[in-house]
C-alpha positions, 0 to 999 in steps of 0.5 A: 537427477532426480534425487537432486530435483526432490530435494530442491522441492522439499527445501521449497515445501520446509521454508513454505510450512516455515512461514508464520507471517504472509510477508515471508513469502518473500522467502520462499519465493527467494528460495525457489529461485535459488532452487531453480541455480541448484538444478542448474536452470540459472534464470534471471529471476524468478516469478509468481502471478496471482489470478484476480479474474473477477477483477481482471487482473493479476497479482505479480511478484517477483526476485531481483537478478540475485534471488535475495529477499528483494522480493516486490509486487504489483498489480497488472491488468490482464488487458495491458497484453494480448499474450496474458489474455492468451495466457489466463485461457491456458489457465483455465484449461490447465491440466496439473504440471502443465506449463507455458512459454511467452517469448518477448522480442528485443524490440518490444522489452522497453513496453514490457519493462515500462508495465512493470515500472512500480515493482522495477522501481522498487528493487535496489539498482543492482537487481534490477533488470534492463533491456540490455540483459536480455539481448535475445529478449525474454523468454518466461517460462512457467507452470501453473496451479490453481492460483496461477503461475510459478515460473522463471524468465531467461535468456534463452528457451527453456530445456524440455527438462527445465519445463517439467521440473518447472510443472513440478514446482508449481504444482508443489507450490499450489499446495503450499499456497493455501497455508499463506491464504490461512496466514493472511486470513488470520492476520487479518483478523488480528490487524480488524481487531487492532483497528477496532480497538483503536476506533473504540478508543477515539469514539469513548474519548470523542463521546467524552467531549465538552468543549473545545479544549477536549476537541484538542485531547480527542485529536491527541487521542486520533494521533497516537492511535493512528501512530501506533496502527504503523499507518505512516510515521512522518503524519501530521493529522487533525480535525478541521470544522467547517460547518457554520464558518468562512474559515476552518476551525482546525486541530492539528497535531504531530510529533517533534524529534524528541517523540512529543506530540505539538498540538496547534489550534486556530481558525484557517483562512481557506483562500490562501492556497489552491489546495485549501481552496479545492478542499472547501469546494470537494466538501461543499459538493458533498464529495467523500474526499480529497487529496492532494500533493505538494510538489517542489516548491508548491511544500514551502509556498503551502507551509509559508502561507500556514507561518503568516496566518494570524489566526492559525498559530502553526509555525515551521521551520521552512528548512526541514521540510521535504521535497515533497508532501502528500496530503488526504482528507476524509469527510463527514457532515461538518468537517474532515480529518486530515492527513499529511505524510512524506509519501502517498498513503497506502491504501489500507492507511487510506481505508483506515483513516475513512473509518476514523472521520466516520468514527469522529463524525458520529460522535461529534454531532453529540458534541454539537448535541450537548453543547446545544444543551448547555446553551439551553440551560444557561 
């Protein structure tokens, strides 16, 4: 047995100094449950929570039914439970190899279920788990590491065995673990640098202007830079001005089917649906942003209203657009940078796209600057 519990281990430690990208995590965590069905403990699904106590909060992840490569995440606060506050007390005075046991009654596992609604809802349908596959409720067990906790949840109380080799595994992992923290470290680094980079190139192109047409060439720039980050493939983005006009002066550009990029330029009545009209009031009040999502028919009310405006030549085909659209804007002094995706924008795109208008508006008010010159000189 134990030569069976050591091997298990050793698979578990092979595929941890494997990893080269932090999202093969996933991967390990895949191969601790199927470790867990070769000793024969056969849980649901396997677990890892990640302590943020200054936050307090968790990071939690977790296998589907099938231990597969289904691997999803969530950010739960310690709060939500009287059990976790309990359980992050046993944290902290966690001796190694220690392990701990939370029993969820049947009648409570529809409000369990409902705190992890994100990372159910993320897994395919049949790794999901439901109330019903735990008729006795759920019993989660797991040992912890200076990290948190590495574990599994059954349908029955775990063996006095089962406990031990659970402490083992967790106190592997914790050693394990900080070769992902140096991954995701360096990856950060890189993914800094590749932003950086991109940043610089908008700001040499935006310090390159002389007229409007070249605001159109800086948002083509803008565009392509944001596309190749992988921020979100089905964006539309622009600059919109509107300092100094009733209107919006409005770059837009986006790529068709074929990869080619449109790029529309035109003065935008704010009054013609409530989200512009919200917009114009956010950056009136000096507030850092706005957003806002188009649900249902609210997309082709919006999108009818950009075909008809006179001054604005956008024209869509009101047959190809989504169910639903999720719009984001990030301000500076004299106008925004906006942002339209087929799904919500996740948060580093979010960050990323608040440094991009910080980018455009520096460099445009020596737009501004220059054409003030010019004015001067004729």
């Amino acid at each position: 047995r134990e030569a069976q519990i050591e091997a298990s281990l050793e698979r578990v430690r092979s595929r941890s100094m494997a990893m080269q990208s932090s999202d093969e995590l996933n991967d390990v965590l895949s191969v601790v449950f199927h470790q867990f069905d070769a000793l024969n403990i056969n849980p649901m699904f396997a677990h890892l929570a990640l302590y943020d106590l200054e936050n307090n909060t968790f990071k939690y992840l977790r296998t589907g039914k099938t231990g597969e490569r289904n691997l999803t995440e969530q950010i739960i606060n310690l709060n939500e439970r009287d059990e976790w506050k309990e359980d992050v007390e046993n944290f902290k005075n966690a001796k190694p190899d220690s392990v701990s046991t939370i029993e969820f009654k049947p009648e409570v596992l529809p409000e369990i279920l409902e705190l992890f609604e994100e990372s159910q809802s993320a897994l395919p349908e049949d790794e999901k788990i439901h109330p019903e596959d735990f008729p006795n409720g759920i019993f989660a067990t797991h040992g912890y590491c200076k990290f948190g906790y590495l574990g599994f949840d059954h349908t029955r109380s775990a063996t006095e065995e089962e406990k031990k080799i659970v402490g083992r595994f967790a106190k592997e992992f914790g050693r394990l673990y900080q070769r992902y923290l140096d991954i995701e470290k360096a990856e950060a680094r890189a993914r800094e640098s590749q932003i950086e980079a991109a940043l610089e190139r908008v700001r040499s192109k935006t310090m390159a202007m002389h007229n409007s047409q070249d605001v159109g060439d800086t948002v083509i720039t803008l565009f392509n830079e944001v596309v190749n980050l992988g921020l979100d493939k089905t964006i539309r983005c622009g600059i919109g001005i509107l300092e100094g006009y009733e209107g919006m002066e409005t770059w837009s550009a986006n790529s068709d089917q074929k990869g080619d990029i449109n790029l529309k330029m035109g003065m935008l009545n704010m009054t013609i649906h409530p989200m512009l009209v919200g917009l114009k009031k956010a950056w009136k009040n000096g507030e850092k942003g706005y957003s806002y999502n188009f649900i249902g028919e609210d997309v082709t009310r919006y999108y009818t209203a950009l075909n008809n405006e006179p001054e604005y030549p956008f024209h869509i085909d009101l047959s190809t657009l989504p169910d639903n659209q999720f719009s984001n804007m990030f301000f500076f002094t004299e106008g925004i940078l906006f942002a339209f995706t087929h799904n919500p924008l996740t948060e580093e795109a979010k960050r990323v796209l608040e440094r991009f208008a910080n980018v455009f508006g520096q460099t445009y008010r020596r737009y501004l600057d220059l054409q003030k010159a010019e004015a001067q000189v004729r």
